[in-house]
N, C-alpha and C positions, 0 to 999 in steps of 0.2 A: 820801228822796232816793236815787236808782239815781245811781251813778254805774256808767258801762258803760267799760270800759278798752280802748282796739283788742288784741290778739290776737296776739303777735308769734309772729312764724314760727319751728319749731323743728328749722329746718335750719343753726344758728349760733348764737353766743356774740353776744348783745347790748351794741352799740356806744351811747357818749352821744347819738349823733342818734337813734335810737330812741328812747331816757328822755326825752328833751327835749319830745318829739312826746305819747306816752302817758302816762310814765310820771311825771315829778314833778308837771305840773300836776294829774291828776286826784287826786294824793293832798294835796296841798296843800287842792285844793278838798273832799276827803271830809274829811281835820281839822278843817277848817272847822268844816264844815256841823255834825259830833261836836261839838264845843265851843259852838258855838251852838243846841243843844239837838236837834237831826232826828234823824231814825233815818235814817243811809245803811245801803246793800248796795251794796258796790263787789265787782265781779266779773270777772272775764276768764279766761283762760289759756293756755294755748300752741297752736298755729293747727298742727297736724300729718297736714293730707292732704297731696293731691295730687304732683305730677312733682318739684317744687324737692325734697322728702323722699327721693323711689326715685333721684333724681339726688344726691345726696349720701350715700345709703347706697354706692350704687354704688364713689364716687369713694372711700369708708373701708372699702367690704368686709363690710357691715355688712347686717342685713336693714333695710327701712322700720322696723320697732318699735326695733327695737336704736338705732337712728341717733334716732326720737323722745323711748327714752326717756333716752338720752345727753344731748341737748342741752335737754330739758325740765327734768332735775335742775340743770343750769348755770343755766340763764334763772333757775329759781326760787329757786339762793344770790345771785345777784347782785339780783333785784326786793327778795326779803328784807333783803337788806347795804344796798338803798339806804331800804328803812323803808320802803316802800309798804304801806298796809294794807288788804289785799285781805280782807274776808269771807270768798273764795273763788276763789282763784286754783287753776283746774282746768286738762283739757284736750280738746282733741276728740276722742281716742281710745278714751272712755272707751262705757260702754252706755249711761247715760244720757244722751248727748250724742246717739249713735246714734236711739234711739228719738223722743227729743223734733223731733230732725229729720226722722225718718219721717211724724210726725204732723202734721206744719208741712206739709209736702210733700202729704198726703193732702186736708189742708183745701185748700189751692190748688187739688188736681186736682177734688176737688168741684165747686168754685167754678167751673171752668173758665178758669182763670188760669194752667195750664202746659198745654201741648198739645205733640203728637210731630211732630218734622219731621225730614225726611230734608235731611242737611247735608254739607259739603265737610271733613274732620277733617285736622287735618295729623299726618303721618306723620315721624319721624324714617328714611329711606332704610338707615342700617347700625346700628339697632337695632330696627327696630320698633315701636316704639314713638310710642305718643299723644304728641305736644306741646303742653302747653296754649298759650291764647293768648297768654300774657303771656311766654311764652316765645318766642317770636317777634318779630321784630321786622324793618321796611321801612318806604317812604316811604310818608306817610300820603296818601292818594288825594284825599282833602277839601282838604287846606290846604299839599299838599307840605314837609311836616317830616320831615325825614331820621331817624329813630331814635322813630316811631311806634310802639305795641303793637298785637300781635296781638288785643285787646280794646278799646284806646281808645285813641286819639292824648289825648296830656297837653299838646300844645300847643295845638290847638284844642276840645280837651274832649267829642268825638263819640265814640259810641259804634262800634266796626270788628268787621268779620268779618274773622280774618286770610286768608285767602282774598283778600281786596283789597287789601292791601298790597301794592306795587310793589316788587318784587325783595324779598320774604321771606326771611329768615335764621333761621337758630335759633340762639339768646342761648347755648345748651349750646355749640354745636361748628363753628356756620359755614355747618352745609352749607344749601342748599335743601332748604325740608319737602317733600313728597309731600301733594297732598290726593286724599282719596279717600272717598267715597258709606257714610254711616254715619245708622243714626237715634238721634235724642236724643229728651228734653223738652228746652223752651223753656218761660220765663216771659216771656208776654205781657206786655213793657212797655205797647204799646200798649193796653192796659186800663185804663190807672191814669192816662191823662194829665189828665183833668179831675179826677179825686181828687186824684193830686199835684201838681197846678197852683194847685188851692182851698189845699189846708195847707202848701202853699209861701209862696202870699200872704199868710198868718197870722203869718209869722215874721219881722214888721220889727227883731225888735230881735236877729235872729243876728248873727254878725262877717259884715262884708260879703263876704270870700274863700268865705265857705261857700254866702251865700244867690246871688250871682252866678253862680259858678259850676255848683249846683246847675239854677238856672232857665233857663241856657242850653243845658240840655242836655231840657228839657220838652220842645220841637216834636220829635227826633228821636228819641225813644222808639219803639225797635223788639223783637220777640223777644229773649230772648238765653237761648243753652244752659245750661242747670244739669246737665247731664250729662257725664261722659265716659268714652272707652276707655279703662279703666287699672283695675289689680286692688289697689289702695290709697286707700281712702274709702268712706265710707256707703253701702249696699246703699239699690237703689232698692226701696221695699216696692210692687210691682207684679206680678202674674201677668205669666210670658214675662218678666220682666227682674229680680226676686229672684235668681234660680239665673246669672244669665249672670256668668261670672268677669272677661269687662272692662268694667261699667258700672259705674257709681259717680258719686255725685253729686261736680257740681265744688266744689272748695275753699273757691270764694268764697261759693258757696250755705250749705254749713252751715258756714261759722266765722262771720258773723254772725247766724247762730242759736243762736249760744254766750252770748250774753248774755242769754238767756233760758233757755236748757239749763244756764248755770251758776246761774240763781237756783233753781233747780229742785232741783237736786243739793244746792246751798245748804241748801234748805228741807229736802230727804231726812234730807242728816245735822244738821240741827237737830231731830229730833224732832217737829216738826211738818211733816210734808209739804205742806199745804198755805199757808207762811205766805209762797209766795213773792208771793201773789196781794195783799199790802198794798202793793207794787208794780210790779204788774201788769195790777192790776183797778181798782185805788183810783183812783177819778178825781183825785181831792186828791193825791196822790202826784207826783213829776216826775220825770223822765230826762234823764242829763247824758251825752253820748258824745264820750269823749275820744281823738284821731288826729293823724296826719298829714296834711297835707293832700291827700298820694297817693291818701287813702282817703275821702275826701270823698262820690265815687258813691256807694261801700257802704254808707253812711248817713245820707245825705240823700234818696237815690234808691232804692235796690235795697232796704235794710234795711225803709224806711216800704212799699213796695210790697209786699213779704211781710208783713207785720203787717192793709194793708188785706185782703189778698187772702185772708187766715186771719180776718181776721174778717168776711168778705164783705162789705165795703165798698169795690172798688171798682170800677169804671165798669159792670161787670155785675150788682152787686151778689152775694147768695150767703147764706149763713149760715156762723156763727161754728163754726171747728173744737170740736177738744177741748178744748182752753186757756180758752174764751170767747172776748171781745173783749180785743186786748190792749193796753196804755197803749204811744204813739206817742211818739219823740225830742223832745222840750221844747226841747233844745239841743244843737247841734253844734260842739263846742267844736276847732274843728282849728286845728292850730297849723303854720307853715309851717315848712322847712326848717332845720335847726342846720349852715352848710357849713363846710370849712377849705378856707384860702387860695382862697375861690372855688367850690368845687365839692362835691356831696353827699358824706356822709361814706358810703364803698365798700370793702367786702371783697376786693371783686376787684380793685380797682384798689389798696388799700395805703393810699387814706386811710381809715384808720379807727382810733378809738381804744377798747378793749373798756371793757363798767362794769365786768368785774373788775381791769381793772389798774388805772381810775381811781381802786376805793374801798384797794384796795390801799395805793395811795400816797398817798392825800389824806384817804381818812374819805367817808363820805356828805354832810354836811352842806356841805360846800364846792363839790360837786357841784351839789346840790341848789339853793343859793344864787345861783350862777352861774345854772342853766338860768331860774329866776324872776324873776331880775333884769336877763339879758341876753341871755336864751334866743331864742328865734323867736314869741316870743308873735303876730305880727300880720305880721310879715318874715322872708325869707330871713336868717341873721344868720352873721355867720365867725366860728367859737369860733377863738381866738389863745392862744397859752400867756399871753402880755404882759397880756391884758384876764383872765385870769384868777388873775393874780398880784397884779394890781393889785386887784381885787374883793377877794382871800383879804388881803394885806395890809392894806390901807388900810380898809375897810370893814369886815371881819368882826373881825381881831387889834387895829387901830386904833380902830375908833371903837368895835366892841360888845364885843368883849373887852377894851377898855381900859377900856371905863366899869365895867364887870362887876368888876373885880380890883381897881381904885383903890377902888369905892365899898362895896365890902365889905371888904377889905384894912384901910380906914380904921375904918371902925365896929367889926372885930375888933380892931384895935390899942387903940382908943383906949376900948371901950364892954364888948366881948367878946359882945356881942349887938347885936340891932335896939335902935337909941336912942328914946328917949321924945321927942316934937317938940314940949317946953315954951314956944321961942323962937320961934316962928312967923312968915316977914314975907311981903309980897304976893309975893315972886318964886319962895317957896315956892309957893302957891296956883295962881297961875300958870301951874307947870311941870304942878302935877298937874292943871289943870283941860286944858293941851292933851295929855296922854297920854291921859286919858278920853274926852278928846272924839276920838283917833285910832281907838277899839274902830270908832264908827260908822261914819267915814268908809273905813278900810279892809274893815270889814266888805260895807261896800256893792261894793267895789270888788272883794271876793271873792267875792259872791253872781253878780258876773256873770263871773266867771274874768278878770278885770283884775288878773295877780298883779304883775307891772312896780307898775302903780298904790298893790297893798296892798302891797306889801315897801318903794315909797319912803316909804310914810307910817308906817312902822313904824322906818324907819332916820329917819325926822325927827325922832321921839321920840329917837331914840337922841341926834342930833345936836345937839338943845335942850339933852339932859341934860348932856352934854359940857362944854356951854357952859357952864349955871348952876353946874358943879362951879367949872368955871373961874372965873367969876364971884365967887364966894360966898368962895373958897378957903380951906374947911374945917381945911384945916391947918397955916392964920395963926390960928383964933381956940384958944387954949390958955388965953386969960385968961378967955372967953368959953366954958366947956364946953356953955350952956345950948345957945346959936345954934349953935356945933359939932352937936350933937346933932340940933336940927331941920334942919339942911342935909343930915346923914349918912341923915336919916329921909327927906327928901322924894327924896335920890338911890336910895335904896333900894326906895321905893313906886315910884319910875320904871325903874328896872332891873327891880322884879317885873311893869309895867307890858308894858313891851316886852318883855320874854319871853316872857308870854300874847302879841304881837301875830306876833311871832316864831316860835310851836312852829310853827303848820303850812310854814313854811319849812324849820325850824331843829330838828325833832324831838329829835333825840338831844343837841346840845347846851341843850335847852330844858331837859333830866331833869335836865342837871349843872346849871345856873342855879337852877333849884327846890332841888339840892337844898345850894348853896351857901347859899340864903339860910334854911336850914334848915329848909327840907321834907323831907315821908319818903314811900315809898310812890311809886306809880305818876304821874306828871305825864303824860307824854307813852308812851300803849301802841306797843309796837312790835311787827311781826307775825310769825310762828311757822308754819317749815317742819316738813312733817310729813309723815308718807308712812302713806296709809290704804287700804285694799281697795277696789276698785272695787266699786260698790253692785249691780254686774248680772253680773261676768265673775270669777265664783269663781275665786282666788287672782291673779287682778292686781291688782299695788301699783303706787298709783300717790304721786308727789308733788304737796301742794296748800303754797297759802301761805293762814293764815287767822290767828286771833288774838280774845284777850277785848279789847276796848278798850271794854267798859262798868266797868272798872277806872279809865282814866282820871281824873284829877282835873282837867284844865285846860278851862278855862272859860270863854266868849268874853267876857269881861269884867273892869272892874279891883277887887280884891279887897283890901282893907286889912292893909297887914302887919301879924305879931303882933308890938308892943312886950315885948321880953324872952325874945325867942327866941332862943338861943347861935350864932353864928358862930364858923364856922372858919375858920381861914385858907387863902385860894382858890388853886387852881390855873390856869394860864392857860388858856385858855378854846378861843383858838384857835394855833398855833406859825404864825409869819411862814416867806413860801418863801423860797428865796435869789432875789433878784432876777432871776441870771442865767438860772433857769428859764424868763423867760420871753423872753428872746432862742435858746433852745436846746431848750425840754421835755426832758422826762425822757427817757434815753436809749432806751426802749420804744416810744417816740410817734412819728408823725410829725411832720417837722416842719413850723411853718405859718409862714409867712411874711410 
């Protein structure tokens, strides 16, 4: 299993609507898939070309690298603080990102699937400077929507030249861009429309936001530049344009080639260089790519269109670069919007809330719980402090920390270990036969990134158990130690029960569950920032996030406790907010209303 993570940009401190979008589902889905026996390589890293980078060194004083490798080191305490476990959390600064994208590029030009045209470039007027298109922004000419891009209207989903945009602005400073007579490469959309028209139709069971939207955008498939004027990005490997100081490939061309330039680097520093190729090459292998749904083109559309064109399959046919043929997106797993009070969460505008101040104040796991349970799975969704106090309370302190503390609490009181279940009655049987039968059913529901779906059937185990404690109430039978015992036993197999169904939500608290019920050692790996030598640019350090998680113990399955294993007495699991957090948030936050 590839899980492929989007790339976030490393001109800022990553906000919860980012995590929401990339980052807790795919890692949710990579524990999984660990627990249930696959070999993942979950990959990504930080997205560090182009203008948004030289426009933020600017604004701090800083050069382009200084300003990258500034906010690269932040991104990657905060991805680590939230437990995401990257194989290989890299970046695109690095040489082998460089190279592997020279050689992606080279296969295309073979192919004849990028060609040079002379085009309209926008100029920023009182600096000089190249504007990318996304930087831009006017009425979109197709469907007239006021606040278009330079690249694509996001309300009617067509591909733009900013050049056509009706009254052009630039997003930096206000002013009108300048266009003026410059030659690029271009990647030939129009080559791929019957290849990606065939492997679009393939894909009846994606989420519908992705397959719609993607197929709507087949009939207009035109050129689009992978080049531009600007002295920050990948050297284009071409005689006459190697040496020239403002070309460089654009942003969005190689940071989707970083999912495959990071298996590569992957595979370098594993000692086996070539092991990136078991999914790469492996037919049997599958690919899961995890976004926003901003980024939807990138890889549905653009990303599958460099994969055919590198391995000369598409409409002109070709032959396969260096790489081979390489294994094509399985799944596009995009998840929409996380807003507050209404509108996308924005830096520039003040809504925003960072993951450093969230793990700060709350822990990972509360985060993490929230985005799976209430996140943007399928919709736009308004994070509220209110829906989030209420989750952290009532659900995670109340039902799963309260089962967790009573039902060990009791068996340490009363047994001082796991009890022997001599007295056994059906609502024992019962309990344990629907926690066993949730492995499947959630399971299934995580094989297809339905995490909403596997986290309520994980909290339904929880809410049975609740019950039958209630029910049974263990600490009326005192005359009765035997039935005591089997009541204490069968709450105990269901608490280790939903913990397993729990780790890939619930990591870090999953470790203290295991190790309350008197486990040792690793249950749930967590991942490990580390700062290593770039593999190609003698003496750059760079930061990666990676980790052993063939340590792990947890197992997508339910495992019988050991009878006469010592309990301690537990700690709570999770601490209730104060109510009023969520009429007010923390004084850091905005507020939502």
């Amino acid at each position: 299993m590839l899980t492929a993570v989007a790339w976030p940009y490393a001109n800022g401190p990553r906000h919860i609507g980012h995590v929401s979008g990339f980052g807790v589902p795919s890692d949710v889905f990579s524990r999984y898939q660990r627990m249930a026996g696959n070999r993942v390589l979950m990959v990504s890293g930080t997205d560090e070309h182009g203008t948004p980078i030289t426009v933020q060194a600017d604004n701090e004083g800083l050069t382009s690298q200084q300003t990258a490798d500034k906010y690269t080191r932040q991104i990657g305490q905060d991805l680590q603080g939230l437990g995401l476990t990257y194989d290989l959390f890299t970046r695109t600064t690095t040489g082998n990102h460089a190279d592997v994208t020279q050689q992606i590029f080279l296969a295309l030009h073979r192919n004849g699937y990028v060609v040079p045209k002379t085009t309209r470039g926008a100029i920023s007027p009182s600096t000089g400077r190249t504007l990318p298109d996304r930087y831009i922004e006017g009425t979109c000419p197709i469907c007239g929507y006021d606040g278009a891009r330079g690249d694509q209207c996001d309300n009617c989903g067509n591909q733009l030249d900013a050049a056509e945009l009706i009254n052009p602005k630039s997003r930096i400073n206000g002013e009108t861009p300048k266009f003026v007579e410059t030659e690029h490469y271009f990647l030939d959309l129009s080559a791929f429309v019957e290849t990606l028209g065939k492997w679009l139709s393939s894909k009846t069971d994606w989420r519908p936001n992705v397959l719609n939207f993607t197929k709507n955008l087949i009939d207009d498939m035109r050129p689009r530049p992978i080049t531009r004027d600007l002295d920050w990005g990948v050297k284009i490997p071409l005689d006459g344009w190697r040496d020239q100081p403002m070309k460089r490939f654009y942003v969005w061309f190689d940071a989707v080639i970083g999912y495959f330039s990071a298996s590569v680097e992957w595979a370098r520093r594993s000692g086996n260089p070539d092991a990136w190729q078991e999914w790469w090459s492996n037919p049997d292998a599958r690919s899961y790519y995890f976004m926003g749904k901003d980024n939807i083109t990138f890889h549905a559309q653009i990303w599958p269109a460099l994969l055919f064109g590198h391995n000369g399959e598409g409409d002109r046919g070709g032959v396969p670069g260096k790489y081979g043929k390489l294994h094509l997106p399985d799944e596009i797993v995009s998840s929409e919007f996380l807003t507050m009070s209404g509108s996308k969460f924005s830096t520039s505008r003040g809504t925003v809330i960072y993951v450093h101040d969230f793990l700060r104040e709350f822990g990972p796991d509360t985060l993490r719980y929230f985005i799976s349970v209430a996140g943007p799975e399928t919709q736009d969704t308004d994070f509220t402090w209110d829906e989030f106090v209420r989750r952290t309370n009532f659900e995670l302190a109340n039902e799963w920390g309260n089962l967790v503390n009573r039902s060990i609490s009791m068996a340490h009181k009363n047994v001082g270990a796991i009890p022997r279940p001599d007295a056994p009655a059906a609502a024992d049987e019962e309990l344990k036969e629907l926690s066993r039968k949730a492995f499947d059913t959630a399971g299934a529901h995580l094989q297809r990134s339905r995490f909403k779906a596997a986290a309520s059937e994980a909290m339904r185990v929880v809410t049975a158990a609740n019950r039958y404690l209630s029910d049974q109430e263990p600490w009326k039978l005192k005359d009765d130690p035997a039935r005591r015992d089997s009541v204490l036993h069968t709450a105990l197999q269901v608490v280790s029960d939903a913990n397993t169904l729990l780790t890939p939500f619930l990591p870090h608290s999953a470790q203290k569950v295991h190790e309350a019920l008197g486990g040792t050692g690793v249950w749930a790996a967590q991942p490990e920032l580390q700062e290593v030598e770039d593999l190609d640019i003698p003496g750059r350090i760079n930061p990666i996030i990676t980790g052993d998680y063939k340590t792990e113990q947890a197992r997508w399955k339910s495992v019988p406790i050991e009878v006469g294993k010592p309990l301690e007495k537990p700690t709570p699991l999770f601490a209730k907010l104060d109510p009023e957090l969520g009429e007010t948030g923390p004084e850091w936050a905005p507020i939502s209303k």
